[in-house]
C-alpha positions in Angstrom: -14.4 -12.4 -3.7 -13.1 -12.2 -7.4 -9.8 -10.9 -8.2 -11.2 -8.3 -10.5 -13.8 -7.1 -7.4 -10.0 -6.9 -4.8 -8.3 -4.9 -7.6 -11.2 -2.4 -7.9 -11.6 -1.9 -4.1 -7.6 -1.5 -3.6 -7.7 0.6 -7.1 -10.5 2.5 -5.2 -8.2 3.3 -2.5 -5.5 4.0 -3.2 -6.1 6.5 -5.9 -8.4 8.9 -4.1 -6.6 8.4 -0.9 -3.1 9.1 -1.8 -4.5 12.0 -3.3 -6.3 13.6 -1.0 -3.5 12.7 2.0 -0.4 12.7 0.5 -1.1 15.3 -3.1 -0.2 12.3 -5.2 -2.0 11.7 -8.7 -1.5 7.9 -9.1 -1.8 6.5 -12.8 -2.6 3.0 -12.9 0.0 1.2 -15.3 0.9 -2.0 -16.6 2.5 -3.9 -13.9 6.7 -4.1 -13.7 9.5 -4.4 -11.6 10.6 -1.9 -9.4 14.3 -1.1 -8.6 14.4 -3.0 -5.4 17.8 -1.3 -4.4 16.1 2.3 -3.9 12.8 1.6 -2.6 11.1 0.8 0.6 8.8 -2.3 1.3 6.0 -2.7 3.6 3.3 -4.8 4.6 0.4 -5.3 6.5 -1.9 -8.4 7.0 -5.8 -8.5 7.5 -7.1 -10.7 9.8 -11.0 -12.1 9.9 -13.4 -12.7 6.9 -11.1 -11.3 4.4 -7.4 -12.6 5.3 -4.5 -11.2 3.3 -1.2 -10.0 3.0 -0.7 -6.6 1.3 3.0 -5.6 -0.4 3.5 -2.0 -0.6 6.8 -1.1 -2.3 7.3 2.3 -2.4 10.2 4.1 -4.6 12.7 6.6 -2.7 11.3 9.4 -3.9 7.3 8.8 -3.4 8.3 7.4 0.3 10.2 11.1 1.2 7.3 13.2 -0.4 4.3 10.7 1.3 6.5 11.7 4.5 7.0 15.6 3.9 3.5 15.8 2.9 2.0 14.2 5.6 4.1 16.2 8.3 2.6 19.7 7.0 5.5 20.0 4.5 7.8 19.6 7.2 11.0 16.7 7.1 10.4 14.8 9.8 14.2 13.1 11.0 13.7 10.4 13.3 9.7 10.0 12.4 9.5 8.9 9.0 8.2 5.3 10.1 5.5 7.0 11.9 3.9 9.1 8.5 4.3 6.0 6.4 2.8 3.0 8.5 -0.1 6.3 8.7 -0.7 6.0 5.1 -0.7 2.4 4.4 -3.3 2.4 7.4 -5.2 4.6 5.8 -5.2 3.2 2.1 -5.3 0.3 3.4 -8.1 0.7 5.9 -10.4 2.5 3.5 -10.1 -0.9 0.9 -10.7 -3.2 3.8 -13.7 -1.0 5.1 -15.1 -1.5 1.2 -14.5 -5.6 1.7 -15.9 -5.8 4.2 -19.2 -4.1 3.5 -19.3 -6.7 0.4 -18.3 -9.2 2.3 -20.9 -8.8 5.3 -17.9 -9.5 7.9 -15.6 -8.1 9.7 -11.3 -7.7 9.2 -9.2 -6.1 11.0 -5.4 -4.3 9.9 -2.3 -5.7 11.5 0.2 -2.8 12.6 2.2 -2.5 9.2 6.1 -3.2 9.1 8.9 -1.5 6.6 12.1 -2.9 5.9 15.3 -0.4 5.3 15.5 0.4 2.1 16.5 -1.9 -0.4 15.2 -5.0 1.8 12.8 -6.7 0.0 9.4 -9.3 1.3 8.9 -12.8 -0.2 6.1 -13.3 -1.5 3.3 -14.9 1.0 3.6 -19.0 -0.4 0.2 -20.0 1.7 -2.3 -17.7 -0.2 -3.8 -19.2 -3.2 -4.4 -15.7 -4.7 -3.2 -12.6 -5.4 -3.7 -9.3 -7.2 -0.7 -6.9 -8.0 -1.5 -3.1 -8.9 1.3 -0.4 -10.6 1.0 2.8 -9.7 3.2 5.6 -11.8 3.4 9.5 -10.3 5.9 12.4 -11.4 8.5 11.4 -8.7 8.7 8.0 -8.5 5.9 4.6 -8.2 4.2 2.5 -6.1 3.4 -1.3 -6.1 0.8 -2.6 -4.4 0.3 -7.3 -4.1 -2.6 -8.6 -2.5 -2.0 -12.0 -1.2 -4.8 -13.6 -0.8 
């Protein structure tokens, strides 16, 4: 699988998705740093034909509104983990579905894991690729590294 074809699928995604599930408009930008010191990091690996290890860093702002929005515009005190590890399953099991029909195998998500805010992920030293996407919205951005 090309790096261009893993970009598109994970483009593919998380545009549509985060739209329809969490009423954010993503703009695909140019790639940057994020301020690490008020943002959230997650990941999840995939396991099978297509193994990987996918970075999700997530500003303050983008991870409360994913959150609200999820929970019927509700806060949700004590539950936040739960909405967010539902959204990167669901980004990024819609982009895993699309490998794997190109691929003609089968992957499986890992049970995602986020750090407390400001705690950052190295990135994965054992994967010989990888594909990083930038995501701007109103409130805040998203980045998004495919180790692969």
């Amino acid at each position: 699988m090309t790096d261009m074809e893993v970009d598109e699928i994970f483009d593919c995604a998380f545009v549509p998705v985060s739209k329809k599930i969490a009423s954010l408009n993503l703009r695909r930008e140019l790639d940057r740093d994020i301020d690490g010191g008020d943002s959230y990091t997650g990941s999840v690996y995939t396991k099978g034909k297509f193994n990987s290890l996918i970075v999700c860093e997530i500003s303050s702002a983008v991870y409360e509104h994913i959150i609200y929005v999820m929970n019927g515009g509700e806060p949700a005190p004590g539950e936040e983990l739960l909405y967010i590890n539902e959204y990167i399953n669901i980004v990024c099991g819609y982009a895993l579905s699309n490998i794997n029909n190109k691929l003609g195998g089968s992957s499986r998500l890992t049970v995602p894991v986020f750090g407390e805010k400001g705690e950052r992920f190295r990135e994965e030293s054992g994967k010989s690729k990888s594909v990083v996407l930038y995501y701007e919205t109103d409130i805040g951005v998203i980045r998004v590294s495919v180790y692969y």
